[in-house]
C-alpha positions as CSV (number, residue, x, y, z in Angstrom):
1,X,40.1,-41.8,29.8
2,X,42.9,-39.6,30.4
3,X,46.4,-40.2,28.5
4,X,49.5,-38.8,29.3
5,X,53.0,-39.6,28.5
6,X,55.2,-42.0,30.7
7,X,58.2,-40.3,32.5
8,X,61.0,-39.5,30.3
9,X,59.1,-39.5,27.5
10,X,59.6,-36.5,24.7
11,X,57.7,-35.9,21.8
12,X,58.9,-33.9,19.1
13,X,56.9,-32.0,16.0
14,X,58.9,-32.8,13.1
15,X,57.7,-31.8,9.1
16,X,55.7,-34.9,8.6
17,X,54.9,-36.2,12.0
18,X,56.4,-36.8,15.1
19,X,59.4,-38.9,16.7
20,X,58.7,-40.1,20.1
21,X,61.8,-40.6,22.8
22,X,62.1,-42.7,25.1
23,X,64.9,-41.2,27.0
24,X,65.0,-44.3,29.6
25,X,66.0,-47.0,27.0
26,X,67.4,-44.3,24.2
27,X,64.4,-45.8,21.8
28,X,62.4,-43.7,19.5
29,X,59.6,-44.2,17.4
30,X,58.2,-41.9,14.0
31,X,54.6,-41.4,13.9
32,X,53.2,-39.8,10.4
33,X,51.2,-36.7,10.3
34,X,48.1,-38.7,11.5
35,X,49.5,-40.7,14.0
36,X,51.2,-37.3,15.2
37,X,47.8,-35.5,15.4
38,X,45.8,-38.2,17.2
39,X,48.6,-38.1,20.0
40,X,48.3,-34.3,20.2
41,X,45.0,-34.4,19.9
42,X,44.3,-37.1,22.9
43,X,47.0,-35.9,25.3
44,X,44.9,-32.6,25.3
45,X,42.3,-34.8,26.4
46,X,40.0,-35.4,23.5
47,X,38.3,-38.7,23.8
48,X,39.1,-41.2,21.2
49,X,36.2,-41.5,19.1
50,X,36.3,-37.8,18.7
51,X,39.5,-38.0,17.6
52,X,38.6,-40.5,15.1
53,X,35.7,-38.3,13.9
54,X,38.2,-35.4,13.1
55,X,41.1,-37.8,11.6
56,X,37.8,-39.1,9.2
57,X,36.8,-35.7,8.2
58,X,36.9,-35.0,4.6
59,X,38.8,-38.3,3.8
60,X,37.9,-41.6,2.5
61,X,38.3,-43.4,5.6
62,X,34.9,-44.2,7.7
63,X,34.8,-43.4,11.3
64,X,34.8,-46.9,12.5
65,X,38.2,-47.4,10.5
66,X,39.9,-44.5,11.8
67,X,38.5,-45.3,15.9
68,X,39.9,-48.9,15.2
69,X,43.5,-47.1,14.4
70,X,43.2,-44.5,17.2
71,X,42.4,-47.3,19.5
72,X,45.3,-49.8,18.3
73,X,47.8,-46.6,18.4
74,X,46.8,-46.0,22.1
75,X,47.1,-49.5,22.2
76,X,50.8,-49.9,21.0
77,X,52.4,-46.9,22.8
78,X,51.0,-48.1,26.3
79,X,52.3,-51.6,25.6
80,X,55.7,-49.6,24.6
81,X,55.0,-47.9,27.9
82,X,55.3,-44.6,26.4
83,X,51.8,-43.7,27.2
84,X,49.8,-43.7,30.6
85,X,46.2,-44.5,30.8
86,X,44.7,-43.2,33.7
């Protein structure tokens, strides 16, 4: 699974996360530290669960919880079409 970012599409490191713009339709969304480190993290082209695995490490959330919520975050930015999955 490769992910990249649809056209005209900027992300943007803030202090606690990220803001995604969508320059076609002047939208943007916030993503918290996690969220903002998953989508790094996978546009560099590390696999999901792998993600997951690191997002778990050292907290109380199990790996099955935290695939579940890198999966539905894919999910929701390539139903925002922000995201590409190729």
């Amino acid at each position: 699974m490769k992910l990249s970012l649809s056209r005209d599409v900027v992300v943007t490191t803030i202090e606690n996360g990220a803001v995604i713009l969508d320059g076609r339709h002047g939208r943007y969304w916030q993503l918290n530290e996690s969220g903002a480190t998953a989508l790094h993290t996978l546009l560099a082209g590390t696999a999901p669960a792998a993600v997951a695995a690191q997002l778990a490490s050292g907290t109380p959330v199990p790996d099955d919880q935290a695939l579940k919520d890198v999966l539905a975050l894919i999910e929701a930015l390539q139903r925002a079409r922000l995201l590409v999955v190729s």
